[in-house]
C-alpha positions in Angstrom: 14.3 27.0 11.1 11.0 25.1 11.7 9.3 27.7 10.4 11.0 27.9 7.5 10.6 24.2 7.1 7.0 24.6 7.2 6.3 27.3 5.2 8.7 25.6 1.9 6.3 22.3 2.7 3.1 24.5 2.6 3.8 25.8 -0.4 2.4 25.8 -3.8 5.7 24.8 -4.9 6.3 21.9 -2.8 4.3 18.9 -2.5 5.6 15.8 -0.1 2.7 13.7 -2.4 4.8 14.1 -5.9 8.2 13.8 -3.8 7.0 10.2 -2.2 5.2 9.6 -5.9 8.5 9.8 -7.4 10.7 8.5 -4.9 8.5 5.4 -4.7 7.3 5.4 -8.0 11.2 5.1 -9.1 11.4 2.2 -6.5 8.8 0.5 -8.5 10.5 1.0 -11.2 13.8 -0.6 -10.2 12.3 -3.7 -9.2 10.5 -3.8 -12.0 13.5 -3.7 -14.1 15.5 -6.3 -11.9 12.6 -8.5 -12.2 12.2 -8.3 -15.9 15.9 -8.8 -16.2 16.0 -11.9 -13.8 13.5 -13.5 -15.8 15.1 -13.0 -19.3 19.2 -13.3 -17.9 18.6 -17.3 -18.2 17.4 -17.1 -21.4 20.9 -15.9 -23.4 23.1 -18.1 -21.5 20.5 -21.4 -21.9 19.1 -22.1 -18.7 15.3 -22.3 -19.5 13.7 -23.4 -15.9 10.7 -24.3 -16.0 9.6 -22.5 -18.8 11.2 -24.9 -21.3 8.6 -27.5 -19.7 5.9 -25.1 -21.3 7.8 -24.5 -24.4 8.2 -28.4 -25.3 4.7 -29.2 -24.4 3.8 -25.8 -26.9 6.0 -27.6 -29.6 4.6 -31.4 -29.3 1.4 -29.8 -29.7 2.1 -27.9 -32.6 3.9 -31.7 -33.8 0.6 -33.3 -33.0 2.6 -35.3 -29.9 1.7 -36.1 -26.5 1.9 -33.1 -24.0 2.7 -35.1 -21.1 5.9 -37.1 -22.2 7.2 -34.0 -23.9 10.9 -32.7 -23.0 11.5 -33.9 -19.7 7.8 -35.6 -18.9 7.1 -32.4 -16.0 3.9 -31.4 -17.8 1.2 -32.0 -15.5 -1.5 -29.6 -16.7 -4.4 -29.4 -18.5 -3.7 -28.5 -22.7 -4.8 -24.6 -22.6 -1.3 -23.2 -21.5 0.9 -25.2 -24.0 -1.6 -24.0 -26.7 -1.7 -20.5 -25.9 2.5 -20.9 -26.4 1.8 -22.9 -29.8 2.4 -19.5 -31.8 5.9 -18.5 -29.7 7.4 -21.6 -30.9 7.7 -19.5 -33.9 10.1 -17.4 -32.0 12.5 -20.0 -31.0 12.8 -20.9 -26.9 15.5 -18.2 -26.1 13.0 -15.2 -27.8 9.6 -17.3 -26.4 11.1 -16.7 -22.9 11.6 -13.1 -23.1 8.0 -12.7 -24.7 6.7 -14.8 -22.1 8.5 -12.4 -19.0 7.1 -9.2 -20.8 3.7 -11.6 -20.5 4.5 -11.9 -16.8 5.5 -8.6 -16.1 1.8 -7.1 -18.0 0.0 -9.7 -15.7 1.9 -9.4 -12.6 1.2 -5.6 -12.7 -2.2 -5.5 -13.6 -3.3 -7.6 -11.3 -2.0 -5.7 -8.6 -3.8 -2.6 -10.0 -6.6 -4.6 -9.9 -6.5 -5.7 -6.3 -5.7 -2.0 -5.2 -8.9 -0.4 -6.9 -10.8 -2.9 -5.8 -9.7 -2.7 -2.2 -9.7 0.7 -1.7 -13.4 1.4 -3.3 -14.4 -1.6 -0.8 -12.2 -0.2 2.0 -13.5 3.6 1.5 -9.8 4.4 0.7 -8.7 7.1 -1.7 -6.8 5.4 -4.2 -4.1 7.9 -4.9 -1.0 7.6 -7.1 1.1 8.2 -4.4 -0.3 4.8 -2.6 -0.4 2.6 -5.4 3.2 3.2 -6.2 3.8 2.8 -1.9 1.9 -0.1 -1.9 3.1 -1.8 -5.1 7.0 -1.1 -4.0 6.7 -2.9 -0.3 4.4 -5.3 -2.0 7.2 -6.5 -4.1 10.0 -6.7 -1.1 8.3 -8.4 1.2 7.4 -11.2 -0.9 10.6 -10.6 -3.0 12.3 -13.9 -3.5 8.9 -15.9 -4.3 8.1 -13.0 -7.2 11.9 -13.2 -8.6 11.3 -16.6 -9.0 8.4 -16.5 -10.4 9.7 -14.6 -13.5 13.4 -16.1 -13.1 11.7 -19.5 -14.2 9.3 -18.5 -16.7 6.4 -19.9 -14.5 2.6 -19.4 -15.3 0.9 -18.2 -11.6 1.0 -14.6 -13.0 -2.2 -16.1 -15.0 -3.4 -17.7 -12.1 -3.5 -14.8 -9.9 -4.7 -12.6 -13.0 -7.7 -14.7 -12.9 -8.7 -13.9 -9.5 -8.1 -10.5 -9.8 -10.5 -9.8 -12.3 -13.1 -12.2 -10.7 -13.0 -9.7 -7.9 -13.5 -6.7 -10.1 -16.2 -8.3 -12.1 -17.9 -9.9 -9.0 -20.7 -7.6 -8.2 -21.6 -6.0 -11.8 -20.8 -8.9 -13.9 -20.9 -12.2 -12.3 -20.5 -14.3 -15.7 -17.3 -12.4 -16.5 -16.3 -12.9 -13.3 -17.1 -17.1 -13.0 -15.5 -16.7 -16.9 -12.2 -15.3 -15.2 -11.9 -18.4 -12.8 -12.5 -20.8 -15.2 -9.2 -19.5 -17.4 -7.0 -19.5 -14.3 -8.7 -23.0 -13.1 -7.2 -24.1 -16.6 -4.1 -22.9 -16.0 -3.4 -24.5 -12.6 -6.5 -25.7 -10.0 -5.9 -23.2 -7.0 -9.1 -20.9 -8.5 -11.4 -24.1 -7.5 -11.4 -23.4 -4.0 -13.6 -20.4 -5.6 -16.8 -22.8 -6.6 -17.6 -23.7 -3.5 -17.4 -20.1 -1.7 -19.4 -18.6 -5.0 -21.9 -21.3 -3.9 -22.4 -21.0 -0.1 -22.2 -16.9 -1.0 -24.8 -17.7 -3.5 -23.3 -15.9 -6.0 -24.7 -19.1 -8.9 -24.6 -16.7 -12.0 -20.5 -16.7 -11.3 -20.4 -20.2 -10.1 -22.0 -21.6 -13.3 -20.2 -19.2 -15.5 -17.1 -20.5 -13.8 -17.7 -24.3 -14.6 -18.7 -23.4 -18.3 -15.5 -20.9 -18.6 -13.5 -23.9 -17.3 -15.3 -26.0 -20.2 -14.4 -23.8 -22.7 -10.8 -23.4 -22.0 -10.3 -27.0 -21.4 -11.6 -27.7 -25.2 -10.4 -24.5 -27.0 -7.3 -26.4 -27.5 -8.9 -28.8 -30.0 -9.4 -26.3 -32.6 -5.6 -26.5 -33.6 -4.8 -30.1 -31.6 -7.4 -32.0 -32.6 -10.5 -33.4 -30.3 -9.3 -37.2 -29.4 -5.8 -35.6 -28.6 -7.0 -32.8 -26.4 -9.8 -35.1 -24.4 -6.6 -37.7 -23.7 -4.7 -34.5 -22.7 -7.7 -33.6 -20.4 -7.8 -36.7 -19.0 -4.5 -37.2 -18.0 -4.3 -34.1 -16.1 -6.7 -34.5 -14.2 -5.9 -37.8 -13.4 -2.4 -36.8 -12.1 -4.8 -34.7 -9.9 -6.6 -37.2 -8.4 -3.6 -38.9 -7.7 -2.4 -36.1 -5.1 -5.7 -37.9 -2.6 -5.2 -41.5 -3.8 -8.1 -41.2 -6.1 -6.6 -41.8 -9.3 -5.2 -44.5 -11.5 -1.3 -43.9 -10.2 1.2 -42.6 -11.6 2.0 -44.7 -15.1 2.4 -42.7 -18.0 0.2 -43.4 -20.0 -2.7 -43.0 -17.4 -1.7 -39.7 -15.4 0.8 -36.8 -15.4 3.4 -37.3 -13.1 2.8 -35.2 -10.3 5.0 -34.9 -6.9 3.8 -36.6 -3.9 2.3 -35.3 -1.3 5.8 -35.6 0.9 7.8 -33.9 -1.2 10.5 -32.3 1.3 10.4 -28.7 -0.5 6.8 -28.6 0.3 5.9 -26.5 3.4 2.0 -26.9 2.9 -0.3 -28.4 5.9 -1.1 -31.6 3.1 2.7 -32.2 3.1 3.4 -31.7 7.1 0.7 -34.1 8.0 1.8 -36.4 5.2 5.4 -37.0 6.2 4.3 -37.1 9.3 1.8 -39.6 9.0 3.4 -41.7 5.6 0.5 -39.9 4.2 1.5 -41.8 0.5 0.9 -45.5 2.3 -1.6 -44.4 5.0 -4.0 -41.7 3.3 -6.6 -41.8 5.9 -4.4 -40.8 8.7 -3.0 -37.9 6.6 -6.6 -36.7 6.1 -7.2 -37.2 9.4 -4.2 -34.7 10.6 -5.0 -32.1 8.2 -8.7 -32.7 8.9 -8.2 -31.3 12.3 -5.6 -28.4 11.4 -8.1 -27.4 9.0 -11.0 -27.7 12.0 -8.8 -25.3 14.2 -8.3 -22.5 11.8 -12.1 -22.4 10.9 -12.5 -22.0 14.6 -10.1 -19.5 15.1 -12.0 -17.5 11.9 -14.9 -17.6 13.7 -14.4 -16.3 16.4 -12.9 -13.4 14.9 -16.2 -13.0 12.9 -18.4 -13.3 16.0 -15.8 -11.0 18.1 -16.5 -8.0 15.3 -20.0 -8.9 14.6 -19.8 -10.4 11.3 -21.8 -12.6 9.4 -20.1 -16.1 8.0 -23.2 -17.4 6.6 -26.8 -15.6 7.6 -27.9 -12.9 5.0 -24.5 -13.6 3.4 -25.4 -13.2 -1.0 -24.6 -11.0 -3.6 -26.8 -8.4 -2.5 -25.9 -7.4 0.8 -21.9 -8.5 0.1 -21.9 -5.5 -2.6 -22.8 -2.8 0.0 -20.4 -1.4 2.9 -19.0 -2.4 5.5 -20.0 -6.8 3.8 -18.0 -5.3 0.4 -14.7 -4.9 2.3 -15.2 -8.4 4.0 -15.4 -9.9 0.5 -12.3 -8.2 -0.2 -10.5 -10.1 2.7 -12.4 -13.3 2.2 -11.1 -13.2 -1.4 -7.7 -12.9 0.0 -8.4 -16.0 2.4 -9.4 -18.0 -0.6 -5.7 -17.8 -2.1 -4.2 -18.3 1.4 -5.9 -21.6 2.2 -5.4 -23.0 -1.6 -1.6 -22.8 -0.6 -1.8 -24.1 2.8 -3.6 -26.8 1.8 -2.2 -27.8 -1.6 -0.9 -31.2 -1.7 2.4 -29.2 -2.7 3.8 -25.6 -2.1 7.0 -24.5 -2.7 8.0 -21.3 -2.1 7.9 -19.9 -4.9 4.3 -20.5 -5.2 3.8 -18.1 -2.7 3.9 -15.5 -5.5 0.0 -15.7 -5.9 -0.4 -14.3 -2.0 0.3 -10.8 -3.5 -3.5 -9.6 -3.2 -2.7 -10.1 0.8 0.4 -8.1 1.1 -1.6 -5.3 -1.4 -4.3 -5.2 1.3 -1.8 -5.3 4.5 -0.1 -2.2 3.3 -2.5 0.2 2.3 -4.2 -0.7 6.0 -0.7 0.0 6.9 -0.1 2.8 5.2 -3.5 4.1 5.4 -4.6 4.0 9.4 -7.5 5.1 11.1 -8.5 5.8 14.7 -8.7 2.8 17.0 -7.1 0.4 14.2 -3.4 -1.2 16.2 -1.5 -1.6 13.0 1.1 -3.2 15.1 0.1 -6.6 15.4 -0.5 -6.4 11.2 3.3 -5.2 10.9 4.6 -7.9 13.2 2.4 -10.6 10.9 3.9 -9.2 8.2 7.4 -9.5 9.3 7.1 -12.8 10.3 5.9 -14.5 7.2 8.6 -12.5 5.0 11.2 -13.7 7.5 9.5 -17.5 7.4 9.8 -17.6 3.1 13.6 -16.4 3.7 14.8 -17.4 6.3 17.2 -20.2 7.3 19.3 -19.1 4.1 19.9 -22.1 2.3 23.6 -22.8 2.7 25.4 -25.5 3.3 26.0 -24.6 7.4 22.7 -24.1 7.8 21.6 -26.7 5.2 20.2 -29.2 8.1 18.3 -26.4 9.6 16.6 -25.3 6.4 15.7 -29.2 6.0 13.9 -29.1 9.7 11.7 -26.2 8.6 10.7 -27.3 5.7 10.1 -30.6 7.4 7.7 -29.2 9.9 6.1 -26.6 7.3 7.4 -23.4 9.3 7.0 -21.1 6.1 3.1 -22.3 6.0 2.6 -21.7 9.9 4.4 -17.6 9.4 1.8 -17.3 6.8 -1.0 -18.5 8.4 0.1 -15.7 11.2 0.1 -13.3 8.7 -3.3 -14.0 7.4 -4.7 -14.4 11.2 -2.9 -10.5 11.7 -4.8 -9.4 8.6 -8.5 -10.9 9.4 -8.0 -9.2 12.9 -6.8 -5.8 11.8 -8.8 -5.2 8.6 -11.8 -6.0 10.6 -10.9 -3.5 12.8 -10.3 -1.4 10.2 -13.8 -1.7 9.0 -15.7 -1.3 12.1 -13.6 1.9 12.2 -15.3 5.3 11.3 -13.9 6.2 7.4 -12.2 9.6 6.7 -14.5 12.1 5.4 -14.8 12.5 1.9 -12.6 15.4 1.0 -10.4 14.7 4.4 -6.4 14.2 4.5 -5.7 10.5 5.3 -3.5 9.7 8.1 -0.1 8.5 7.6 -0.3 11.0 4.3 
């Protein structure tokens, strides 16, 4: 019986490759339909989400109103994404919300293309069919409910983490398209400016200056249609709504900033929020800076000495140059990773769903995973893994439980899991680097 086993998987006939490319690869497929039909289901029976925030910004442009008192008075962002929805107003809002999930979908999956390629040319990994379909499928489960949502409310991080995706690609060979990339998403939401200073201290200034002129450009572009005085107001109450999150702007009146959530905001499980409701952050600033001041001090710490312990440099000979070239390019790779993880753990406010944009993290944990070399213990990855899908879902939200879900939210436990997570992939995928590469032309483990 073995034998016959083994010869039907031998030969030419058989192929376990195509068999897990089309088992997986029709996985992917059925979350991608699920997906696409979450996000247009609440379009035919009316429920518009957040989308409809978008959509009646889009239309008081298009009136020549004011963005920020539009519909409901939620937008709080800069004019370029209520522009780019100017010409779906055309459609009607029921039509512009299934245009805009087909949008989401287009992004969602490209950038996780993106993020594969890039990581497996920087990881020395073949990047086969069969994995990207693997990796894509488990991508998409583990971080299931925060991607669901993502589309179920017509939200706008796809764009966001499109914009890191292609700084990544561009990175090395073309910096400006790459600083270009960040400036879009910056636009779009501000998580891409925790990229300015790492493009700086990596001395990568060609994609850093790129970035602040992209970011220009997409901040005006809106005035070609809205008009300069109207777009510059727009602009300006944005970013004062942004200030507002570290007590820096003019508060929260209408007609001076966008009204953005507070730091304490009970659904927000970032470090800013934790040590703000712990500390009345809103009345007592300083203390809250203080407390995530030192949270912030610890992790660094903890980085570092996972750098030293694998012989890695942080910040000596660190530049565009040697970060291009193995083993520095797969380093990037993670560091790029790190860049999204901080912005959300130390946002003034993270929801869950916002946790959509960490998909470049569970893309790199599973082809490690799936992909494992010599000396590399996956197992401390997997558990990592676990943990932070169990810490987004878990305790359910109903109403026996509803106290309990209140207590971890109140002491951030979804933004501790994922800092465990993160920890578990700095350790393992510099193990994974340090560790001698298949041979080209060699079957990969775990095949």
């Amino acid at each position: 019986m073995s034998q016959s086993l083994a010869s039907n998987s031998d030969s030419p006939t058989f192929s376990w490759n195509r068999f897990w490319l089309i088992v997986f690869g029709l996985g992917l497929m059925a979350e991608t339909v699920y997906m696409g039909q979450r996000g247009m289901a609440r379009s035919f029976d009316g429920r518009f989400s957040d989308f409809e925030i978008f959509y009646k910004a889009a239309e008081a442009m298009v009136r020549g109103q004011e963005l920020h008192t539009s519909g409901t008075g939620e937008y709080i962002y800069p004019p370029l994404i209520a522009w780019m929805l100017t010409p779906l107003t055309q459609l009607g809002q029921a039509w512009a919300m299934r245009v805009w999930c087909v949008i989401n979908l287009l992004a969602t999956g490209v950038s996780m293309l993106v993020f594969f390629k890039e990581s497996a040319k920087r990881l020395e990994i073949r990047p086969e069919p069969v994995l990207f379909v693997t990796v894509a499928c488990f991508t998409i489960l583990a971080n299931f409910s925060a991607i669901r949502w993502e589309f179920e409310f017509g939200q706008c991080d796809t764009l966001v983490l499109l914009g890191f995706a292609l700084a990544l690609r561009w990175m090395d060979r073309r910096p400006w398209l790459a600083g270009l990339a960040l400036g879009f998403s910056f636009t779009i939401k501000y998580q891409s400016l925790v990229a300015l200073p790492y493009l700086l201290v990596r001395r990568r200034f060609a994609a850093a200056a790129s970035m602040l002129a992209g970011a220009a450009v997409c901040l005006i572009i809106p005035a070609t249609t809205y008009g300069w005085n109207a777009t510059m107001r727009s602009v300006q109450i944005a970013f004062a709504g942004f200030l507002n999150y570290v007590g820096l702007g003019p508060g929260v009146s209408a007609q001076n900033a966008a009204h953005v959530l507070p730091a304490t905001f009970h659904r927000s499980f970032s470090v800013t929020s934790v040590a703000a409701r712990l500390t009345d952050g809103v009345h007592h600033p300083g203390r809250m800076l203080l407390v995530t001041g030192l949270v912030a001090a610890v992790i660094a710490g903890i980085g570092l000495w996972m750098y030293r312990r694998w012989s890695f440099m942080l910040f000596k000979e660190r530049s565009a140059a040697p970060d291009a070239s193995t083993p520095l390019s797969g380093v990037v790779a993670l560091e790029w990773t790190g860049l999204i993880v901080m912005a959300l753990a130390f946002s003034p406010h993270t929801l869950s769903r916002h946790t959509y944009i960490i998909i470049p993290a569970h893309v790199l944990a599973f082809m490690i995973l799936l992909r494992p070399r010599p000396g590399v213990n996956p197992v401390p990855l997997a558990l990592g893994t676990i943990a932070f899908t169990l810490g987004v879902m878990l305790p359910p939200g109903h109403e026996f439980v509803g106290s309990a879900l209140e207590n971890w939210r109140a002491v951030g436990g979804t933004i501790w899991c994922m800092l465990i997570f993160f920890f578990t992939l700095v350790w393992t995928c510099f193990a994974y680097i340090r560790a001698p590469s298949p041979a080209p032309g060699a079957v990969n483990p775990g095949r």
